[in-house]
N, C-alpha and C positions, 0 to 999 in steps of 0.2 A: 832942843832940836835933836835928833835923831840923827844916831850916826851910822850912813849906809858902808856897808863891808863890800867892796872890788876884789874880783878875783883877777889876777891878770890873765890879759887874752893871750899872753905867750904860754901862762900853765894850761891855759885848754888845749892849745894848740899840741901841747906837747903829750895831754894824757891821750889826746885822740890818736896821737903816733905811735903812743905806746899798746893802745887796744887792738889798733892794726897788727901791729908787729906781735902780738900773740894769739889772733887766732891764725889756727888751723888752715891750713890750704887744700880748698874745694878737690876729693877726690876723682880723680878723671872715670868717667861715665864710658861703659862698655857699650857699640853703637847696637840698637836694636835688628836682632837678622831678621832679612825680609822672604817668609817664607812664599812657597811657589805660591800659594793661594792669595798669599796678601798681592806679591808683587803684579801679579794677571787681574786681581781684580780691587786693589786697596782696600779691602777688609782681612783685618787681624786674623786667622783660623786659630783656634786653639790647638796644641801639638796631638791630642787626643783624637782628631779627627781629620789628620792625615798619616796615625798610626795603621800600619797593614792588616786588613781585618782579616780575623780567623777562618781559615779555608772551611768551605762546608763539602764534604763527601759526597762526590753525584754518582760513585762508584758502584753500577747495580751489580745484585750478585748475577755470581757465573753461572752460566745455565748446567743442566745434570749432565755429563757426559754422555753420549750414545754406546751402551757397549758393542764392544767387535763383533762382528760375525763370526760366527762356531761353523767348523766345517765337518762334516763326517762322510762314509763312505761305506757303499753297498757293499763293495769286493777288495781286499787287502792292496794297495797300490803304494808305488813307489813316490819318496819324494826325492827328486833330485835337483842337484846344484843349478839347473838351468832349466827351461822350457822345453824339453825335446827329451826324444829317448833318449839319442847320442850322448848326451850328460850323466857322468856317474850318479847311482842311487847313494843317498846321503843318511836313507832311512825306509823306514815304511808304517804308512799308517793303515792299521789294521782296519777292520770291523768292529763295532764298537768305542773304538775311540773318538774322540775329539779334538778337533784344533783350532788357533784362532788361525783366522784370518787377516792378515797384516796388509794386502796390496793386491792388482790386479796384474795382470801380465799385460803387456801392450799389443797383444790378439788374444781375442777371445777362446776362451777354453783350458788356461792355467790359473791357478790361485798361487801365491805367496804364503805361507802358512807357517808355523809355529805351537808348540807345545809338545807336553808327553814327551815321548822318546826320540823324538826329532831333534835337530840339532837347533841349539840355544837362537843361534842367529836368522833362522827359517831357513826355507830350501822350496822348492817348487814342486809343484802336483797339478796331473791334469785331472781337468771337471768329467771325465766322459762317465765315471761314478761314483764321483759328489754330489754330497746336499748340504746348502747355505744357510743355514738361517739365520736370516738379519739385512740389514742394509748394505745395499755393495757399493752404492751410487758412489759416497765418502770418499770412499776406499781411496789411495794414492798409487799410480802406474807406474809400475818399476819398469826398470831400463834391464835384461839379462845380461849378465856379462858375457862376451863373446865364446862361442863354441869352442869344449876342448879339442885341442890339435897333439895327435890323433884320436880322432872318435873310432873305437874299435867296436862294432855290435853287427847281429844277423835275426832274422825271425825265422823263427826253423816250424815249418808244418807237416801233417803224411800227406803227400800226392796221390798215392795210389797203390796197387796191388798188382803185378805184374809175373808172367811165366814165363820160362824160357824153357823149352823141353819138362827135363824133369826138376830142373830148378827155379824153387819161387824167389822174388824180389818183392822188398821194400821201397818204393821210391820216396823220397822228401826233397822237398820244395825249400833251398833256402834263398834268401836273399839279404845282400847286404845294406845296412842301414846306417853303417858309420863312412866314416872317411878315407879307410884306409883298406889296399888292397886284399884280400885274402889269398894265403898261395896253397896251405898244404893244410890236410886236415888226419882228424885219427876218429873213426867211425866205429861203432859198438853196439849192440842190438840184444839188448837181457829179458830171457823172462822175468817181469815185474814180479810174481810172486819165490822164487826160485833162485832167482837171480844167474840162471846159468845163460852162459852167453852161448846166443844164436847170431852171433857176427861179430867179427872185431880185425880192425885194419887200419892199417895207416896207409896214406895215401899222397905222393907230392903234389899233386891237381886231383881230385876227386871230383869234381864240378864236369856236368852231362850238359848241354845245352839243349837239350830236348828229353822227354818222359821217354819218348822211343825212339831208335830199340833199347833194350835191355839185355840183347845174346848179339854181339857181345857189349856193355853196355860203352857209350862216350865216356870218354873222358881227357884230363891233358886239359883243359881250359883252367885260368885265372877267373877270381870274382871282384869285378871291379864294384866302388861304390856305385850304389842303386840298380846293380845288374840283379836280376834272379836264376840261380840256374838249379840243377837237381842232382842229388848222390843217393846210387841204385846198391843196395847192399843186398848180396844174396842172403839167404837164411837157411837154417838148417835143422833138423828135429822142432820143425814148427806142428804145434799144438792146436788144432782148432781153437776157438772161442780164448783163449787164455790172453792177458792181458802183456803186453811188453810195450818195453821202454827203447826208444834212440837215442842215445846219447852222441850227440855230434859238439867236436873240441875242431873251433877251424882258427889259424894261425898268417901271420902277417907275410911270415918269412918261411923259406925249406926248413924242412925236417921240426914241423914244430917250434920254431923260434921266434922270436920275437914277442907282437902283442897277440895274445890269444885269448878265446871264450867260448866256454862250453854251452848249450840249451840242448832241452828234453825235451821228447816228445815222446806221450803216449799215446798207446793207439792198443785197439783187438785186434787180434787175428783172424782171419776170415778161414 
């Protein structure tokens, strides 16, 4: 007979306790993240295809710039700090020259202007002889800064040719264009070619409220802003035909004082 071999059921018992007791313990599982796509629609998206995709350049190019307008001018004119006569000259652009054009003045008939011999930061010129070439439409409408206080200026012209017995007159027409009173002047009369004076005098009121009379002529008036009035200079060793100058120097205050400015005026002798 055959001899069967028993293992006992407390050694099974016990190797099975011991198998346990060395394995390993299951390492804890890190929970799957629920990306925005899975979670909105419970499909998995791969990370690939909610990477931020590459911008694409809708950036068109910049169009060519319009060049400035070029400004130039038939007769030498002045640019000055503001829009108006009453504004000191800053410069002057000649004949021949060029400048740009930077702005329009907010009434028509000044430019904003810049280049050449002008000042860096522009200055103003009126249109009465300019020529533009180019587009103005663009352009940006400057603001003038407010008028200088005191504006001191006059336009000095000849009125007329005048007798008085045996003494001839000069009459001129001035009129004030600034701001500020005129009170005394100092009047001059040269032959242009010679230069000898045919009249020279100071004067505390020079200013005639009328051409005539001349013997003896008005005088004794102030010239207020925007008045006109006339200064009758006799003459002396006058030349037919030969050419002379008036130099009129008028002043704010007595005796020549204050703000003052001279202008010329030629004229022939009749």
């Amino acid at each position: 007979m055959l001899a069967r071999s028993f293992f006992p059921i407390g050694a099974l018992l016990a190797t099975a306790m011991l198998g346990a007791c060395a394995r390993p313990p299951d390492t804890p599982r890190e929970p799957t993240p629920i990306l925005p796509a899975q979670a909105a629609t419970g499909t998995v998206v791969p990370p690939t295809a909610l990477a931020t995709p590459t911008p694409t350049s809708t950036q068109e190019s910049s169009p060519t710039p319009t060049p400035a307008p070029r400004l130039s001018v038939t007769t030498d004119t002045h640019c000055r700090s503001g829009p108006a006569q009453e504004y000191p000259s800053l410069g002057v652009l000649e004949v021949g020259q060029t400048a740009e054009v930077l702005a329009r003045g907010p009434d028509p008939g000044f430019w904003y202007i810049a280049g050449g011999q002008l000042p860096e930061g522009g200055c103003w010129l009126w249109g009465e002889f300019a020529e533009v070439d180019g587009a103005v439409e663009p352009l940006p409408v400057f603001t003038p800064a407010p008028s200088p206080t005191p504006a001191v200026g006059f336009d000095l012209y000849l009125k007329s040719f005048e007798n008085c017995g045996d003494t001839f007159y000069v009459v001129f027409a001035v009129k004030n264009v600034g701001g500020k009173r005129f009170w005394s002047g100092y009047v001059e009369v040269q032959d242009f070619a010679t230069r000898q004076n045919l009249h020279q005098r100071r004067e505390r009121h020079p200013f005639a409220a009328t051409v005539l009379p001349v013997c003896p002529p008005d005088h004794g008036n102030e010239l207020w802003p925007g008045e006109t009035r006339y200064i009758h200079a006799p003459l002396s060793k006058v030349k037919s035909g030969s050419t002379a100058i008036g130099i009129i120097t008028l002043c704010t205050a007595d005796y020549q004082g204050e703000y003052c400015q001279t202008e010329y005026s030629y004229f022939e002798l009749p």
